[in-house]
C-alpha positions as CSV (number, residue, x, y, z in Angstrom):
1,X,3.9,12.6,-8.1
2,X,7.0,12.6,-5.9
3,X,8.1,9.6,-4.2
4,X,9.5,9.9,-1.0
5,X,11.8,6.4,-0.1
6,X,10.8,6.9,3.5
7,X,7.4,6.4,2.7
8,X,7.8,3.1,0.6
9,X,6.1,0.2,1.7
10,X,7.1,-2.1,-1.1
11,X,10.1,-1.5,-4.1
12,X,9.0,-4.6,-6.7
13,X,7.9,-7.0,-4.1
14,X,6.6,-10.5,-5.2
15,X,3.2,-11.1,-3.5
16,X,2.3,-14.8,-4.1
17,X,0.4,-15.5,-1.0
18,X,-1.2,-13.1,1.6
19,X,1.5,-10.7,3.6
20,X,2.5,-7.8,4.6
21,X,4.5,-5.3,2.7
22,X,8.4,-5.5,2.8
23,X,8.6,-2.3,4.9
24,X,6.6,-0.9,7.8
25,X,6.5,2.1,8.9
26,X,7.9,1.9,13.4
27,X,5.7,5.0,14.1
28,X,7.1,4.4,17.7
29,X,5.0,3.2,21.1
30,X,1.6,3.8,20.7
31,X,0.6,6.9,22.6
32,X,3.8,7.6,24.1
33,X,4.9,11.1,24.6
34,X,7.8,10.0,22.7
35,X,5.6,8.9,18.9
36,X,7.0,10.2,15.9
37,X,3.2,9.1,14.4
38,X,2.6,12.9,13.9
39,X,5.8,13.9,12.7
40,X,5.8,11.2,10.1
41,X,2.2,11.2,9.5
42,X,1.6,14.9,9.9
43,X,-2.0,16.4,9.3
44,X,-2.7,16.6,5.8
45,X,-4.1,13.9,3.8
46,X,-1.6,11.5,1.8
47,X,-2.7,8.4,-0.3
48,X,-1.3,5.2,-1.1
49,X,-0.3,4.8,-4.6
50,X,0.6,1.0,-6.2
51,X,2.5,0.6,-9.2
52,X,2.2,-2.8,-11.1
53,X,6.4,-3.5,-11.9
54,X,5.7,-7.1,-13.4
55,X,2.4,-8.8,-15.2
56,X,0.6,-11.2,-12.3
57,X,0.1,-14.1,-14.8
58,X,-2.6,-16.1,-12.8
59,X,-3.9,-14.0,-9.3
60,X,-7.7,-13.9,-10.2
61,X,-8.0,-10.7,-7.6
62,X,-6.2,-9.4,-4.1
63,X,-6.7,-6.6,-1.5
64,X,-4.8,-4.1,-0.5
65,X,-4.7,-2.4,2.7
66,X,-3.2,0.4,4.6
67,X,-3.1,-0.9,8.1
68,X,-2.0,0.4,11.3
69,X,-1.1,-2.1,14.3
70,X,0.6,-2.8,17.2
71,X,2.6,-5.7,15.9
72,X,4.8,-5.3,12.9
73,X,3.0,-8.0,10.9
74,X,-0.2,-5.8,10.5
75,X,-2.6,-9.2,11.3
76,X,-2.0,-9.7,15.4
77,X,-4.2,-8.6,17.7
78,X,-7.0,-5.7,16.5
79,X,-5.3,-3.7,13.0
80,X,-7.1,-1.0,11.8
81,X,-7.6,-0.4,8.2
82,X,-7.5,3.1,6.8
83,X,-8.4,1.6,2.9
84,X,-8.4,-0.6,1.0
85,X,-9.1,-1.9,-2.3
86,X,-9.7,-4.8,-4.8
87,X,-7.8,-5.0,-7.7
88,X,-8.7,-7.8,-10.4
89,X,-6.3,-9.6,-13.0
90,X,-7.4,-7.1,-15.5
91,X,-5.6,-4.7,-13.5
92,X,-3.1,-6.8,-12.6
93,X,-0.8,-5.6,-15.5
94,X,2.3,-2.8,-16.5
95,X,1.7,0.1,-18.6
96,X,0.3,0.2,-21.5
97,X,-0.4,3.1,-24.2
98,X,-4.4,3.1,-22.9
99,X,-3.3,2.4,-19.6
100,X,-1.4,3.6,-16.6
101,X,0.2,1.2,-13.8
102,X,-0.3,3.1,-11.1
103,X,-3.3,2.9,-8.9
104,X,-4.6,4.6,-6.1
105,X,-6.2,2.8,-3.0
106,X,-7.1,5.0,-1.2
107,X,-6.7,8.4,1.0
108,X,-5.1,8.8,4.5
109,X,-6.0,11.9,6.5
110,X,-6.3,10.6,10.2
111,X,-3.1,9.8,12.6
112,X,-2.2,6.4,12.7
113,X,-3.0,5.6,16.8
114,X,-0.7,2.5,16.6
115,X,2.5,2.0,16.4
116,X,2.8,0.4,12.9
117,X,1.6,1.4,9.8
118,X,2.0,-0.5,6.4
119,X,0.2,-2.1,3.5
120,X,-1.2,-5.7,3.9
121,X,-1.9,-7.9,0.6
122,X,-4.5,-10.0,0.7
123,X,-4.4,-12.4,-1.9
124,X,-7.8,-14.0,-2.4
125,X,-7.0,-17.0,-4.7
126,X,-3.8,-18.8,-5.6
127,X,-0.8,-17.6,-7.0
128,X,0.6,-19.6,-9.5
129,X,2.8,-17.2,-11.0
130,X,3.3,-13.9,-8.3
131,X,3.5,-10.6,-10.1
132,X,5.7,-7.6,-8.1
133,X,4.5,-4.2,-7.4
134,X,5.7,-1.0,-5.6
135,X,3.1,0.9,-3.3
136,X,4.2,4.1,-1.6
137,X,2.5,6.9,0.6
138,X,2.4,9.7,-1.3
139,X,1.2,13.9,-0.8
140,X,0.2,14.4,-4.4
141,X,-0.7,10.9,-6.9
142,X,0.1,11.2,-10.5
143,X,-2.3,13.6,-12.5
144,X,-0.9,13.9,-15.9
145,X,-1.3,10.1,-16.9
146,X,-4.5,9.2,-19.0
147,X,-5.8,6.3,-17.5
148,X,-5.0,6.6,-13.9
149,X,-7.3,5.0,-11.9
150,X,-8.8,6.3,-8.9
């Protein structure tokens, strides 16, 4: 799996309460003439990958979502989500021998119609103690890692 930095969302961000990622992809006005969306997007399918960086002691579950919008927060107005997915406590934690740390939510074939796209966590109980992760849009996930989960 190669990361490519302009397609991180999130580099070991703390997610405590429900937000958006730290970065968002500007995609540029939504269908202008002008939109980088298929430059940056492009045609083939790419899927957003989370790694857990740090333990979340006490988040019982949250969701994450890649969203595209019109306003940079990914919650105004009418986003549209292209996945998401639930991830428990249990899964909630770094590497281990029987398990990898890197998840995948979900796959991204279609254009992004709006002009932001990013990844939206959803925490659905307090957060006593915030755990960080890293999520990225990637061409090709990890293959070689026992445990990857899909």
């Amino acid at each position: 799996m190669y990361l490519d930095y302009a397609f991180e969302f999130s580099n070991g961000q703390v997610v405590t309460v429900s937000a958006p990622s730290e970065q968002v992809m500007d995609l540029g006005a939504a269908n202008s003439p002008h939109s980088t969306a298929d430059q940056v997007v492009g045609d083939s399918t790419m899927f957003l990958v989370v790694v857990i960086d740090i333990d979340f002691a006490s988040t019982a579950s949250f969701d994450i979502s890649l969203r595209s919008n019109d306003n940079v927060d990914l919650t105004t107005g009418s986003p549209v989500t292209h996945c998401t997915r639930n991830l428990a406590l249990a899964d909630l934690k770094v590497a281990t021998a029987a398990k990898s740390p890197t998840y995948v939510i979900g796959a991204f074939g279609g254009q992004a119609s709006m002009r932001y796209l990013g990844v939206y966590y959803t925490v659905n109980t307090t957060a006593d103690g915030g755990g960080a992760l890293s999520a990225y849009l990637v061409k090709d996930p990890q293959q070689n890692i026992g445990g990857n989960v899909w």
